[in-house]
N, C-alpha and C positions, 0 to 999 in steps of 0.2 A: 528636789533640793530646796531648802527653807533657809531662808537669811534671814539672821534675826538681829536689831539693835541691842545689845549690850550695854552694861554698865557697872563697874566695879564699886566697891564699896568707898574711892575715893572720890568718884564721882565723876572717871574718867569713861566716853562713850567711844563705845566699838561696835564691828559690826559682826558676826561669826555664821559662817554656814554650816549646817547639818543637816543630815538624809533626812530626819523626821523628827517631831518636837519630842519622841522618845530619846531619839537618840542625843539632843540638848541635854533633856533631863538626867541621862545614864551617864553623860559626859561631865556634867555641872557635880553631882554628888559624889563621884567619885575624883574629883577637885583636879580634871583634865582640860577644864578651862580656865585662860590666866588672862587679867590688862597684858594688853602689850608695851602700858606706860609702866606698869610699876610691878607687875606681876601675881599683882593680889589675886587669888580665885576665890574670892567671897562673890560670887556673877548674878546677876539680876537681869531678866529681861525687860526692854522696856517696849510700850506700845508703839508698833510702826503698821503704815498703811501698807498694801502691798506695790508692787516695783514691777510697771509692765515695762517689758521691751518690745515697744513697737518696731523701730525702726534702727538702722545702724546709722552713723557716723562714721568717717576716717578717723584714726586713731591720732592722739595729740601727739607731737614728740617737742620734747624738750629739751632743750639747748643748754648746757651747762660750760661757761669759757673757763680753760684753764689757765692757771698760771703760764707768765714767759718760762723758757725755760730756764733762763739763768736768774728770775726770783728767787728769794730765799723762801725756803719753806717754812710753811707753820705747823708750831709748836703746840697740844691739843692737850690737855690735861683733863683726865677722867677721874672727877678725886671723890665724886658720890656714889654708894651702891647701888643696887637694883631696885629699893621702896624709895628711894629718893622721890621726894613730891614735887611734884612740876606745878605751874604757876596754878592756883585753885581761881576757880571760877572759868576757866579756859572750856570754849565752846567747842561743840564738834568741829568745826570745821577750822577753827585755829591749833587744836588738838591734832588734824589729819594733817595741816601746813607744818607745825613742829615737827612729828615724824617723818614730813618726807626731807623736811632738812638736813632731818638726824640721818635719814638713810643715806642722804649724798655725801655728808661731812665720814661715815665710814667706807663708802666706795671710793673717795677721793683722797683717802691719808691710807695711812699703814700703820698697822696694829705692833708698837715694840713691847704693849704688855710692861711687867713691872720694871723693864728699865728704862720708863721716858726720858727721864731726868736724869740721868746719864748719854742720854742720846740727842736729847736736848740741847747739853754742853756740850759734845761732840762736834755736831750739827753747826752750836754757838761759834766756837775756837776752828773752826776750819777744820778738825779732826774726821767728819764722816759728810759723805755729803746732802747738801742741804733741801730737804722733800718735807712732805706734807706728814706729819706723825702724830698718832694718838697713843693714848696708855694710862697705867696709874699712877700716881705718886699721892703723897699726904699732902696736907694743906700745907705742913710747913716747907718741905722742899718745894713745893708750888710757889711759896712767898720767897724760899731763897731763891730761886731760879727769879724771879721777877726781878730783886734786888741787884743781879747781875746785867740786869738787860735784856733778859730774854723773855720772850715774850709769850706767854701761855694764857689758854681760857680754861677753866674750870668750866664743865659742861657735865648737865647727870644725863648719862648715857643708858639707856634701861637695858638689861642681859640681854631679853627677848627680842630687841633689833636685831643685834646679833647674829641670831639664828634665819633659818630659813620660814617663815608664817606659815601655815598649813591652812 
């Protein structure tokens, strides 16, 4: 197995494993590898040392508190596509911190897809009950809904979180 540094043409670093540096190359030209910030497959490798594994550690576990139950939920607005550009200059390791954000902020809400902002107001006026929700709307229903009261973040959420990483 070969683990290679990555790095997309916006300049966002990752890391991809492959059986042998053919199989990179076979994968890379025929544009079967993508950022998993933005999705560009324009891929570049970059120089890395190699990675011994001497020794093991116990595995970290991480502690995430949830809301009481009777909080009110929040309200998540996905209103950027999938090339949406994340902050530039952003280093590997605040690059890795972002995405594991992004990955708790989709395990911890539910996806209502394009009717946020209708479930939002729902949610709002007491009509559905009140939990943790993402989705999409446009910027302007983003800004009505704010004007209401309600209270939403605009977040670029990249497709390929989404899915399951191979």
């Amino acid at each position: 197995m070969k683990v290679l540094n990555l790095q997309c043409a916006h300049q966002h670093a990752f890391e991809g494993w492959f059986a042998s540096e053919d199989d990179f190359q076979s994968q890379r030209t025929r544009g079967l590898i993508a950022c998993p910030l933005c999705a560009d497959t324009a891929i570049r490798k970059l120089p890395s040392a190699p990675r011994l594994n001497l020794g093991s550690s116990p595995p970290v576990t991480e502690t995430v508190s949830q809301p009481a139950a009777d909080a009110p939920g929040t309200a998540l607005a996905v209103t950027n596509g999938q090339n949406a550009p994340l902050v530039p200059g952003m280093s590997p390791a605040q690059q890795a911190a972002f995405l594991q954000a992004l990955r708790q902020v989709v395990a911890q809400t539910e996806d209502v897809g394009e009717k946020f902002a209708e479930e939002a107001r729902r949610m709002h006026y007491g009509d559905a009950e009140a939990r943790n929700i993402r989705g999409q709307t446009s910027a302007r229903e983003a800004m009505e809904l704010l004007d209401e009261g309600i209270e939403v973040l605009p977040l670029p959420l990249p497709a390929l979180l989404k899915e399951t990483l191979q």
